[in-house]
C-alpha positions as CSV (number, residue, x, y, z in Angstrom):
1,X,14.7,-9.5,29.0
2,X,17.6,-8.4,26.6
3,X,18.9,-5.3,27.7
4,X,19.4,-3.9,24.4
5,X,21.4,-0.7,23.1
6,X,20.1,2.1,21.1
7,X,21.6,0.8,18.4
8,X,20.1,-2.5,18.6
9,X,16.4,-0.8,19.1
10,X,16.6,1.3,16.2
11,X,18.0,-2.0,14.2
12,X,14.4,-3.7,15.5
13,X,12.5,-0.9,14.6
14,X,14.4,-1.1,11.2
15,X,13.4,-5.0,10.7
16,X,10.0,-4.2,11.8
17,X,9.4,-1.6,9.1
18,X,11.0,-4.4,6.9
19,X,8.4,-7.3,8.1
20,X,5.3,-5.0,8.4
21,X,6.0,-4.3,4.1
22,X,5.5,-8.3,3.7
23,X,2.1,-8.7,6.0
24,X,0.9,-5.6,4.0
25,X,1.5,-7.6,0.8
26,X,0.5,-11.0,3.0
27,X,-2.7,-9.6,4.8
28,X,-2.7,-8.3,8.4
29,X,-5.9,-10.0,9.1
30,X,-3.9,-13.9,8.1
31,X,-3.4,-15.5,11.2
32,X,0.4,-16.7,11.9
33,X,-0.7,-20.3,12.0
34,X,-1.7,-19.7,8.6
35,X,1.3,-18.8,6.6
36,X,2.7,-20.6,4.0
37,X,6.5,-22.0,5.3
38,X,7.7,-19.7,2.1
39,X,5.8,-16.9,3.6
40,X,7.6,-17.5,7.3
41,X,10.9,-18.2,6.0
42,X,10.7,-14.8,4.1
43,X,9.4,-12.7,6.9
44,X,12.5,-14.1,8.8
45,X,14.7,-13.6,5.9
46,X,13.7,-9.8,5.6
47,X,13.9,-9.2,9.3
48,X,17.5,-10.6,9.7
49,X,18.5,-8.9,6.4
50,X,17.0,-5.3,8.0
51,X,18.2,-5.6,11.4
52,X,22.1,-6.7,10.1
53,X,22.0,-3.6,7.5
54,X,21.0,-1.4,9.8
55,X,23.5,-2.6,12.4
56,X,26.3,-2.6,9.8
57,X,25.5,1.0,9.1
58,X,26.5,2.0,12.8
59,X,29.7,0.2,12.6
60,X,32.9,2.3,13.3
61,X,35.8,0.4,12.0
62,X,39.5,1.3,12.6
63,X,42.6,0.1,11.3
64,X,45.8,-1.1,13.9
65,X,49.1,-1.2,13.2
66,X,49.6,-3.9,10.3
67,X,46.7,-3.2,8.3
68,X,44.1,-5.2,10.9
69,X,40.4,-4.1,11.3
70,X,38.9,-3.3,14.4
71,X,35.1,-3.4,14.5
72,X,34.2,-1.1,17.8
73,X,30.8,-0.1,18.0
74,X,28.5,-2.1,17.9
75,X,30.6,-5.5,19.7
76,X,29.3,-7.8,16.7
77,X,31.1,-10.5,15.1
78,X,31.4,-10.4,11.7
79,X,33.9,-12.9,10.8
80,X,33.8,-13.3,7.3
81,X,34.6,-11.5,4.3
82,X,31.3,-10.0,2.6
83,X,30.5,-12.0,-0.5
84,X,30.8,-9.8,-3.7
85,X,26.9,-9.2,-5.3
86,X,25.5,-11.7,-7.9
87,X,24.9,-10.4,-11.2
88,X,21.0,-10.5,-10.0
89,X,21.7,-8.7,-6.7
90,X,23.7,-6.0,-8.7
91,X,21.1,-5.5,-11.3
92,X,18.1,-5.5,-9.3
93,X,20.1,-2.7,-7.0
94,X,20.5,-0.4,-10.0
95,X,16.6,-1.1,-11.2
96,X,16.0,-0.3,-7.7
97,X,18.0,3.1,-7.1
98,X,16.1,4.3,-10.8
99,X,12.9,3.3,-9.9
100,X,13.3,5.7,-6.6
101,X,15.1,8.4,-7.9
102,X,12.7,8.7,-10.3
103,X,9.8,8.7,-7.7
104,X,11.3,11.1,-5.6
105,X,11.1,13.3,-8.6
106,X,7.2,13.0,-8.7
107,X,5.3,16.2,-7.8
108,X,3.5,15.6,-4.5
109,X,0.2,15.2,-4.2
110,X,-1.5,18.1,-3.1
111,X,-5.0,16.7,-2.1
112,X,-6.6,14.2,-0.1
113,X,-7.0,10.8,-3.0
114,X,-10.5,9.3,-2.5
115,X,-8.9,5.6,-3.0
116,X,-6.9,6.4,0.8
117,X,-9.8,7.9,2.7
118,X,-10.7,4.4,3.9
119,X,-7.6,4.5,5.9
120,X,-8.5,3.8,9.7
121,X,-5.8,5.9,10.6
122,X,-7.1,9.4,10.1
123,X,-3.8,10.6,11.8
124,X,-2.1,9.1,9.5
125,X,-3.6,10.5,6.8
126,X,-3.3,14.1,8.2
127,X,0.7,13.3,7.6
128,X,0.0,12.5,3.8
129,X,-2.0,15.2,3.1
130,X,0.3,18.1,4.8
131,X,3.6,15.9,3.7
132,X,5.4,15.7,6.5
133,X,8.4,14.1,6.7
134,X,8.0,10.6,6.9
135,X,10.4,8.5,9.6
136,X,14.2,7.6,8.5
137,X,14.1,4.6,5.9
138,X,10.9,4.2,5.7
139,X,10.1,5.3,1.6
140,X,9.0,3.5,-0.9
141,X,11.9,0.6,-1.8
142,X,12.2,-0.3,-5.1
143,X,10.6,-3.6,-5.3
144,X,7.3,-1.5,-3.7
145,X,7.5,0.4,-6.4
146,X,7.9,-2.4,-8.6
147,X,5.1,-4.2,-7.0
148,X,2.6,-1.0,-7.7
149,X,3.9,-0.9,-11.2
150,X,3.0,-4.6,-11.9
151,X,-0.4,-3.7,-9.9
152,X,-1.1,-1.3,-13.0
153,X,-0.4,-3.7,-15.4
154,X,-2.9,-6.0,-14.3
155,X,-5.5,-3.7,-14.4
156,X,-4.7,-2.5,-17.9
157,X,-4.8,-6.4,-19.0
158,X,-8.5,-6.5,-17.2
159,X,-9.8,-3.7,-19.2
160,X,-8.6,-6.2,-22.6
161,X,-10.0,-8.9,-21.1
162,X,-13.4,-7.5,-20.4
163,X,-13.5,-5.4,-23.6
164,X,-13.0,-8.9,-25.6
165,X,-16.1,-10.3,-23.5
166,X,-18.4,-7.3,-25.1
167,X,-18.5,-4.7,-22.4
168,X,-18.5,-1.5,-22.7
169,X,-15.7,0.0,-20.4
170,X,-14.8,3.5,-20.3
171,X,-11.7,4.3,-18.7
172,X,-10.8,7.8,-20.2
173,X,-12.7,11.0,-21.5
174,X,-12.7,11.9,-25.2
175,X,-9.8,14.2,-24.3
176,X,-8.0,11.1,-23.1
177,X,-7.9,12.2,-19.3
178,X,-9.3,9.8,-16.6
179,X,-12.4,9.7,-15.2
180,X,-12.7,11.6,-11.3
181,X,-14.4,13.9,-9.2
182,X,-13.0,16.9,-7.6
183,X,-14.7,18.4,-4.1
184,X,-13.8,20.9,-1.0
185,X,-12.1,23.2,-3.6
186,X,-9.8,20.3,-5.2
187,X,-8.6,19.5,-1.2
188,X,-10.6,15.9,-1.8
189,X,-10.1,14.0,-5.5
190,X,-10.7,10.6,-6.8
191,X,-9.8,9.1,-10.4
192,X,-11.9,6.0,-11.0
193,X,-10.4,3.2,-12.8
194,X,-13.5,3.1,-15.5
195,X,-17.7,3.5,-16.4
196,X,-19.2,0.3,-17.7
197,X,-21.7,1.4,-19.8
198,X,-23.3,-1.8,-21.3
199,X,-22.8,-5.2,-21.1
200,X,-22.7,-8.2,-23.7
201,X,-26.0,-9.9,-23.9
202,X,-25.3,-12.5,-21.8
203,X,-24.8,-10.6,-18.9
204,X,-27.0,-8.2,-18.9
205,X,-29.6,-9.4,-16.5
206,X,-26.4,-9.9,-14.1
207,X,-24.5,-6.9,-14.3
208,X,-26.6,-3.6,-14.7
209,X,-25.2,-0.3,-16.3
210,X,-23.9,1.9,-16.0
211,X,-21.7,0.9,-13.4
212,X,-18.5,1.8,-11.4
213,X,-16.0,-0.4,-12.2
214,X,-12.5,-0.5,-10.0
215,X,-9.8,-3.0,-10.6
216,X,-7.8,-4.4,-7.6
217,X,-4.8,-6.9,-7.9
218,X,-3.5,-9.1,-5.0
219,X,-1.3,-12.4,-3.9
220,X,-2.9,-15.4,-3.9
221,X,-3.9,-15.7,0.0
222,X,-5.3,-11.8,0.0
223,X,-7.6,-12.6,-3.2
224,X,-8.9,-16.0,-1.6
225,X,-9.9,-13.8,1.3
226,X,-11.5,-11.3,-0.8
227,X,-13.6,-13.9,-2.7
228,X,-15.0,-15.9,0.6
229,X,-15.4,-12.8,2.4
230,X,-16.1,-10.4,-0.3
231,X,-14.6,-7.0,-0.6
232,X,-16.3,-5.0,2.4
233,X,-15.2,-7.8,5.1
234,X,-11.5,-8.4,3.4
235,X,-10.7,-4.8,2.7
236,X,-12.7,-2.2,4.4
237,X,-10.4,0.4,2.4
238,X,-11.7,-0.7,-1.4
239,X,-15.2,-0.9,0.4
240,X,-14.6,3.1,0.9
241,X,-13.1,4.1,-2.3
242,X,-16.2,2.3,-3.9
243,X,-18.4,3.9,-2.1
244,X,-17.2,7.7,-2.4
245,X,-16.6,7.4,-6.2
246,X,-20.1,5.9,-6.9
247,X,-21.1,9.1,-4.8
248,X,-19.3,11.5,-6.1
249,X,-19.6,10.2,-9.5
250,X,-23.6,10.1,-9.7
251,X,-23.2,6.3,-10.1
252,X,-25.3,5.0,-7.2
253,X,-27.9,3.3,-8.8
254,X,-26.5,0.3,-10.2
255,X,-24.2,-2.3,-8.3
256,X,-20.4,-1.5,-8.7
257,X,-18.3,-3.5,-10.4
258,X,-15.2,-4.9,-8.5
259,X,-12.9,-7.0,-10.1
260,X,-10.1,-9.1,-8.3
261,X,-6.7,-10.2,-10.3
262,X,-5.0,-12.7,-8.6
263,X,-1.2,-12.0,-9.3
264,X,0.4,-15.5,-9.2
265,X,-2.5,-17.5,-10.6
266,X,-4.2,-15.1,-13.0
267,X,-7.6,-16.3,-11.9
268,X,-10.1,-13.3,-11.8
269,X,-13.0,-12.3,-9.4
270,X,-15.9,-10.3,-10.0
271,X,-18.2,-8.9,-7.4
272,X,-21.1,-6.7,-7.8
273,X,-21.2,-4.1,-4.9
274,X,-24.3,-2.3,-4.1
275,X,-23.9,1.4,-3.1
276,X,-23.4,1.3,0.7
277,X,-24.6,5.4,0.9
278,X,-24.1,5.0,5.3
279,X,-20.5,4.3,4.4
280,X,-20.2,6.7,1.5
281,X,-21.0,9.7,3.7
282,X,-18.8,8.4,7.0
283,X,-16.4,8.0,4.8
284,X,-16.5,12.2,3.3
285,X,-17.1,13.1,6.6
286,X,-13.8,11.7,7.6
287,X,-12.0,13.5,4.7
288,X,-14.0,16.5,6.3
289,X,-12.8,16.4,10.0
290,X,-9.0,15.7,8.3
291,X,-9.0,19.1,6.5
292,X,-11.0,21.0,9.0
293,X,-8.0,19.6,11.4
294,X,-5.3,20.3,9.2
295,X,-6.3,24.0,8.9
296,X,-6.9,24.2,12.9
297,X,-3.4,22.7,13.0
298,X,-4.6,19.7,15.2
299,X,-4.1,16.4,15.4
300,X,-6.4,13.2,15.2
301,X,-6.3,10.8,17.5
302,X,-4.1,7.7,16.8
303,X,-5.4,4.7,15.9
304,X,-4.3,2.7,18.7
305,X,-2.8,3.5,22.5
306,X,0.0,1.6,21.7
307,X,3.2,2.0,19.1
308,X,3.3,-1.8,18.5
309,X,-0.2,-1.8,17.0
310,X,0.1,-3.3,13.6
311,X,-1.5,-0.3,12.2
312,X,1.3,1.6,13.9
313,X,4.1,-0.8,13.0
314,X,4.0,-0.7,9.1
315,X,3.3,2.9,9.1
316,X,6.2,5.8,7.9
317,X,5.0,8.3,10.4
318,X,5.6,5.9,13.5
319,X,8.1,7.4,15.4
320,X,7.2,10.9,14.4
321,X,3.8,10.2,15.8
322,X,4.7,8.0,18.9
323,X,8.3,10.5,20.1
């Protein structure tokens, strides 16, 4: 084994963090063997790129007699002169420092958000709640926050797209604020994406009303899973939101109405989901114990017994949680 120096293990850590953002987009549940040779070559590609930042960032550099650089700690070899940005590097870098300054400006959130109580980690989600600190580099980047922005966009072109085809969707109240539910003295809060409330001809012996209706974009591998394995067996965490807000929301008679926007191909996925009530009331009772343990000033169990769990690996409390 590689008897590595502190330096070095905080580097791995910092090209973990780095990979564990691509399987989140990827899937955790896609097997190695299973990538794409793009999706390998980019997980390789961020890891390097993390680890040599992070490295770089440690490096004390001092200057001899004639001008000459000495690199001293860490003992790497850089022997080439850094290449000067593209014009795509240096504008993406701006987008990217606006896009989180401007989300560091956001108001926390002061509640537990329905769509996150299907979390397995209820540790984890003690952290959110309280806002603790999360771990050293481990914020939101800007292309995350990119990638949730385009996420938003693809639901609002869904709600066209279904309104053309003669349903009824209501996405906002006549005051123009969103639909949601507010419990446990505003500590627990959902905003549901929309109500359909009747349905073209057609499709009416299909799809009954009215019906929760939640709007989910993904790549192209995680909405393939989510159409052969439907939503409850791809992503146990939609499974949850659905079922609390067609709780909460008195919409429990009628199947849900998931839809599935594949981002690079555009093809969409409907999927009626019955109201699972087991699941609805495990999953309040976990937002329950998370409270009730916050205001005991406890903590959950972890997830896992080990840090290298992938659960553990992609997740911005890690070594708060593990030290």
């Amino acid at each position: 084994m590689v008897d590595l120096t502190e330096h070095e293990r905080a580097a791995l850590r910092a090209a973990m963090r780095a990979m564990a953002e691509v399987m989140a987009e990827i899937g955790w549940t896609t097997p190695l063997n299973a990538l794409s040779e793009q999706q390998v070559l980019t997980l390789a590609e961020v890891a390097v790129g993390a680890f040599q930042d992070a490295m770089r960032a440690v490096l004390s550099v001092q200057r001899l007699p004639g001008g000459a650089l000495l690199m001293t700690e860490p003992s790497l070899d850089f022997n080439h002169r850094p290449k000067p940005p593209t014009a795509a590097e240096a504008i993406n870098a701006l987008i990217d420092a606006a896009l989180v300054a401007e989300n560091g400006t956001r108001a926390r959130r002061e509640y537990l958000g329905g769509s996150r109580l299907g979390d397995p980690c209820a540790r984890r989600l003690q952290y959110e709640f309280l806002d603790v600190p999360r771990d050293p580099d481990t914020g939101f980047s800007g292309q995350t926050l990119r990638v949730f922005a385009v996420g938003h966009v693809f639901e609002d072109l869904a709600i066209g797209w279904l309104r053309r085809a003669g349903f009824d969707l209501r996405t906002r109240s006549r005051s123009g604020e969103q639909f949601g539910f507010s419990v446990a003295a505003g500590r627990v809060q959902g905003h549901i994406d929309g109500v359909v409330v009747a349905a073209p001809a057609s499709a009416q012996s299909v799809v009954a009303v009215p019906a929760l209706w939640e709007c989910k974009s993904a790549n192209a591998r995680n909405w393939k899973e989510i159409v052969r394995r439907g939503v409850a067996a791809a992503k146990p965490i939609y499974a949850a939101q659905v079922a609390l807000y067609q709780a909460y929301m008195g919409l429990t008679e009628a199947p849900a109405l998931f839809t599935a926007v594949n981002k690079d191909t555009a093809e969409l996925h409907h999927e009626l989901v019955p109201f699972d009530g087991a699941l609805a009331q495990a999953t309040s009772d976990k937002a329950v114990r998370v409270l009730q343990a916050c205001d005991a000033g406890e903590w959950l169990p972890r997830i896992a017994a080990e840090p290298d769990h992938p659960e553990c690996a992609r997740c911005p409390w890690r070594t708060r949680c593990w030290s």
